[in-house]
N, C-alpha and C positions, 0 to 999 in steps of 0.2 A: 268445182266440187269441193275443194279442199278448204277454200274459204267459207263453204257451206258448214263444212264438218266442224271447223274449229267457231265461226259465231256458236255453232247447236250446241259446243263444248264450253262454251264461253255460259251463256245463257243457261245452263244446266247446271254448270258450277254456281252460277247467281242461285239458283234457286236453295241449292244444297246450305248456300252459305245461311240465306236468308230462313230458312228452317232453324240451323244449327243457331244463329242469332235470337231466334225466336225463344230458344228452347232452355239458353244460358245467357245467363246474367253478368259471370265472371270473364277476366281478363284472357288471352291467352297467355298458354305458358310457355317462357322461352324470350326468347331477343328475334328482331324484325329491324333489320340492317335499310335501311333507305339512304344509297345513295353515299355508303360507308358510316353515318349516322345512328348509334343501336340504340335499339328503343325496348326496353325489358317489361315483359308483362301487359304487353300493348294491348292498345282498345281502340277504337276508333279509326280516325283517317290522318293520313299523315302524307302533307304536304312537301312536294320536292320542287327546286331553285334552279335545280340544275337539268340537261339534257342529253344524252337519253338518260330515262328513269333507270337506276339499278337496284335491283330487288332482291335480300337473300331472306328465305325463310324459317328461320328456325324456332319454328312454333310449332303448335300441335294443331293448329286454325288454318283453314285457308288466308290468302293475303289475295283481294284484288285490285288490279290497274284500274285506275279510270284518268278518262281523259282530260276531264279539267279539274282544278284547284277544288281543294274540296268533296272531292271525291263525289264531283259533278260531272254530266256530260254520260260517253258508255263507259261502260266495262268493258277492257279490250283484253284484259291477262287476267289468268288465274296462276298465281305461284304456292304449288302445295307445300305439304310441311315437308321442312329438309329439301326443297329444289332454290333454284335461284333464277332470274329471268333479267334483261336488257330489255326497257322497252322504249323505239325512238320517239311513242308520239305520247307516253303515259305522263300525266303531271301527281298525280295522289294514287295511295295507297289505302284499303280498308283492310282492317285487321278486327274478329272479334276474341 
């Protein structure tokens, strides 16, 4: 059940993101750490080398895991604005 809850959580954040994308044009505001790596005013997907994925987010945009390069494959994490997340099997990051 719990894995239930967090895919439906998972999946609902996709949707939120993909509106809020819809809606803006501009960068987020803030730094998006990948992996000790800060990336200011990010946009886009951002590729990690290393494993597990470490995610801090200090943006005012959600940041999603996915699972392959490229921010290919699922969405397995959502990291809100101001959380941080470890994930063992995330390779990319999207940031809008």
């Amino acid at each position: 059940m719990r894995r239930a809850l967090t895919a439906f959580g998972t999946l609902a954040a996709v949707a939120v993101l993909s509106v809020s994308v819809a809606q803006s044009a501009s960068a987020a505001t803030g730094d998006l750490i990948v992996n000790g790596q800060v990336h200011t005013s990010p946009s886009g997907c951002f590729n990690s080398d290393r494993w597990p994925l470490s995610v801090e987010n200090r943006t005012n945009e959600l940041a999603l895991i996915f699972t392959g390069p490229d921010c290919s494959g699922l969405p397995i994490g959502v990291v809100l604005p101001g959380d941080s997340q470890v994930s063992e099997f995330g390779a990319s990051v999207f940031v809008h």
